[in-house]
N, C-alpha and C positions, 0 to 999 in steps of 0.2 A: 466610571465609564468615561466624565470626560479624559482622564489622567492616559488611559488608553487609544481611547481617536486620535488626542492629539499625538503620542508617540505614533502610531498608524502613519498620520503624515507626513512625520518627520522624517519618515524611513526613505520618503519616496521611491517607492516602489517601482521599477522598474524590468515586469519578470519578461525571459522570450516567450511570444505568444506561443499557446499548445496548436500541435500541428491541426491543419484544419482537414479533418477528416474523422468519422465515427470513430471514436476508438473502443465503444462497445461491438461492431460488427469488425474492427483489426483483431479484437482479442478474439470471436469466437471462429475465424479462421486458423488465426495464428494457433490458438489451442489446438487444434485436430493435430499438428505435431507433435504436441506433447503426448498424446493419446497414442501417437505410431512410436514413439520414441519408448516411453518410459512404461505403458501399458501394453505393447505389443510389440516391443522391442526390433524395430525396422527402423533401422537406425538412417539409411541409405536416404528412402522414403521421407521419413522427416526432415531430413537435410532439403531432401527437394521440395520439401512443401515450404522450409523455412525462406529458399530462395526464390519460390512463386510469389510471395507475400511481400520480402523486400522488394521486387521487379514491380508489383503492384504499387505499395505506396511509398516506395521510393528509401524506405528505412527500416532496421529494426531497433525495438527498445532494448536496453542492455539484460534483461531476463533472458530476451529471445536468443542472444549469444552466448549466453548460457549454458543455454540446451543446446547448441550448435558445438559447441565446447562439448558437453557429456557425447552428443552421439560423436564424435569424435575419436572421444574416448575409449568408446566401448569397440569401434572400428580399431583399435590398437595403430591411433596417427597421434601421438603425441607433439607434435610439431604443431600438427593442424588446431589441436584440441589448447596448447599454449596462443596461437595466435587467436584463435575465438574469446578466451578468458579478455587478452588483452583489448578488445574491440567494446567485452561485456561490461568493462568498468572505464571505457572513450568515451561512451554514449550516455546521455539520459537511462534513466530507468521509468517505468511508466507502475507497474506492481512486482517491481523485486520480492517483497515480502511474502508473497502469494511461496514462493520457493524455498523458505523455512519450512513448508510443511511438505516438500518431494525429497527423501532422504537422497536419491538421485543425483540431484544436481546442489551437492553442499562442495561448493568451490576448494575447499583442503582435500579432498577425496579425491577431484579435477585432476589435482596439481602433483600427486602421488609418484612419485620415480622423474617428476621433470630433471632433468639438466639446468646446469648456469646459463647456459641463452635460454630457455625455456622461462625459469623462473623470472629472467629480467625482463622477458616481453610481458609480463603480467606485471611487474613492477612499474614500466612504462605506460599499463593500459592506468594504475592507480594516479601515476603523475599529470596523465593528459586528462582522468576524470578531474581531478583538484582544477585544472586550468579552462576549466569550463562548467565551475561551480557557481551559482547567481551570484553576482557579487556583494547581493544584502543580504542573501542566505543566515549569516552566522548572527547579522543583528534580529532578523526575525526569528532565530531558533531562541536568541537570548529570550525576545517577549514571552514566547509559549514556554519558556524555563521558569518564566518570574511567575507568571500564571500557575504552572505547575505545583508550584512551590509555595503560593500565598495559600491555593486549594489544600496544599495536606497537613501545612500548619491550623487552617482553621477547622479543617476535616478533623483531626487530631483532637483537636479540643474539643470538640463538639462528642466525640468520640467517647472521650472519659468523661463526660458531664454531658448530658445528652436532656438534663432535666433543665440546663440552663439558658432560657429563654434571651439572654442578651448575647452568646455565645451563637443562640440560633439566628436570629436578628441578623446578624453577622455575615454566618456561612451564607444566609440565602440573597442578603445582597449584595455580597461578593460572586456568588453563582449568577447570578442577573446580570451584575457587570459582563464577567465573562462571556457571559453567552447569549449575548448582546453584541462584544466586542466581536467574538469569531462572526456570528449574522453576517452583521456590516464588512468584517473582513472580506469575507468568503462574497458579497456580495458586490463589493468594489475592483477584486483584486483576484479571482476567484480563489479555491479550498488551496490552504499550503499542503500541497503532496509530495510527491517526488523531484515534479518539476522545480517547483521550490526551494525544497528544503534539502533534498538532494542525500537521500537514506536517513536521514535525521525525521522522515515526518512523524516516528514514533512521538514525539515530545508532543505533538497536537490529539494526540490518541486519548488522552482522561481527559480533558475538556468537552474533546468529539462525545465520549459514550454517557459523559455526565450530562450531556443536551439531553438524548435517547430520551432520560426520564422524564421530560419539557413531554407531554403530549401535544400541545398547541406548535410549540416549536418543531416537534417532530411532526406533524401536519403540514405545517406551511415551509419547512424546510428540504422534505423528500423529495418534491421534485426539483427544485435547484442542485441539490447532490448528484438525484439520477443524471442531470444536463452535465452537472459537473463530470460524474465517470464518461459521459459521449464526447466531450472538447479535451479528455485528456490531462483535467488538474487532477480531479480525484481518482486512485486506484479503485479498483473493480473490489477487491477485501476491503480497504478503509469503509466505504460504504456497505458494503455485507457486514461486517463488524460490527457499523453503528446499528445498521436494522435489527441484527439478531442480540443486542443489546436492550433495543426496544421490547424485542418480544420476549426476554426474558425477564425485565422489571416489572413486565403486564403478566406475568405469567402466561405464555402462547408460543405455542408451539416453535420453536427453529425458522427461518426458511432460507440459511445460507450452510446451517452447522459449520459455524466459525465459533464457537466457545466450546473450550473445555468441560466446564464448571455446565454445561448444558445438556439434557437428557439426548443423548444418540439415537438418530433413528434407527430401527431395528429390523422394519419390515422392507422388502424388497422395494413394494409399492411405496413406500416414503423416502428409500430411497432416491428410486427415481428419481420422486418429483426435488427434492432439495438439487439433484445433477440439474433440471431440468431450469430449477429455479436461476443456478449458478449460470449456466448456460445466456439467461435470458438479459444477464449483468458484466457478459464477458469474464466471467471467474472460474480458471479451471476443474476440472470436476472432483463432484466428492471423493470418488473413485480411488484416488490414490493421493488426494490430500487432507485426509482427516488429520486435523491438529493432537498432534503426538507432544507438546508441553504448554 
């Protein structure tokens, strides 16, 4: 533990603050166009609700140009739809990852019959995202690598020898360091998400869901998280993720269906309520993001 606080400080941290404004009540506006766009195909409509939401808080996250980019698309303005790409990788992202699961908006599919100016203004959107990357980003990616990496070596071994009590010793105060280390992190500095890490926050993903099974942890942790998803560090999924992680270690039912490997609901009424749940976390709806891998 200490070997980590102190690298912590060393980093000094210095993130831009998340913008100050809900960003559980930006996403469950900002959603409704996804729902006119990709569920009900008004494309026109979404566009305009995409531009009520910028007028409102003054910005969108790079998802949201995204979908500004597909309806675009589907309107056959490929010009319009190459300058949204390049706007969607200028800006922050807040839950890009939420968009692996809308077959929709998979940016190669975007980019389909572009031309040489077309493809270069998406080239310029990846140059000017690098130049407005945090500038400790890459050293805090390295800690959650080394993290990563000490958990599957000791995972590993524990694995094949699962009867060996000094191998166990091990894994669990190595686990305790860890997640200990993120506590304090996320506590100081807030969750490395997007803002952060900047598409890289997968690398803090097995640390996150290996908390989940902390029940104490996961008690005293949930609403820091939930705070975390309203100021804008933690994504609306990263936090679904970890909960329906929890409820899968406890054996209990879903309440975001973000796992695969997790019983689907089946009945309408359960549907619902998992939309209803998403809804409540600013996380797009079931509806047409059921995780497909």
């Amino acid at each position: 533990m200490k070997r980590l606080t102190t690298y912590l400080f060393v980093l000094c941290i210095s993130f831009v603050q998340a913008q100050s404004f809900d960003h559980i009540v930006y996403k469950q506006e900002v959603n409704q166009a996804y729902m006119l766009a990709v569920k009900d195909a008004k494309y026109t409509e979404s566009l305009q609700k995409l531009e009520a939401v910028k007028k409102k808080y003054g910005m969108l996250y790079g998802e949201e140009y995204l979908l500004q980019s597909y309806c675009y698309k589907m309107l056959e303005n490929d010009s319009l739809t190459a300058l949204s790409l390049k706007s969607c990788w200028s800006v922050p992202s807040f839950d890009m990852r939420t968009m692996w699961y809308v077959n929709q908006l998979q940016p190669g599919k975007l980019m389909e019959g572009f031309n040489e100016q077309e493809n270069q203004l998406v080239n310029e959107g990846f140059e000017n995202g690098a130049k407005i990357r945090p500038k400790n980003a890459d050293s805090l990616l390295q800690v959650f690598k080394r993290i990563s990496e000490e958990d599957r070596i000791i995972s590993n071994e524990w694995m094949m020898d699962q009867g060996n009590k000094e191998v166990r010793s091990r894994y669990d105060a190595m686990f305790r360091e860890h997640e200990a280390f993120l506590e304090n992190y996320v506590l100081a500095n807030g969750y490395p998400g997007e803002k952060q890490l900047q598409f890289m926050d997968g690398e803090v993903l097995l640390l996150l869901i290996h908390t989940a099974h902390n029940e104490e942890f996961y008690q005293r942790m949930k609403p820091v998280f939930i705070n975390e998803v309203k100021i804008g560090n933690m994504s609306p999924w990263m936090y679904a993720r970890w909960v329906d992680q929890h409820q899968s270690y406890y054996k209990l039912l879903s309440i975001y269906q973000t796992l695969t490997d997790h019983p689907f609901m089946n009945t309408e009424e359960e549907r619902k309520q998992i939309s209803k749940n998403r809804y409540e976390i600013g996380l797009l709806d079931l509806e047409f993001t059921d995780p497909k891998f």
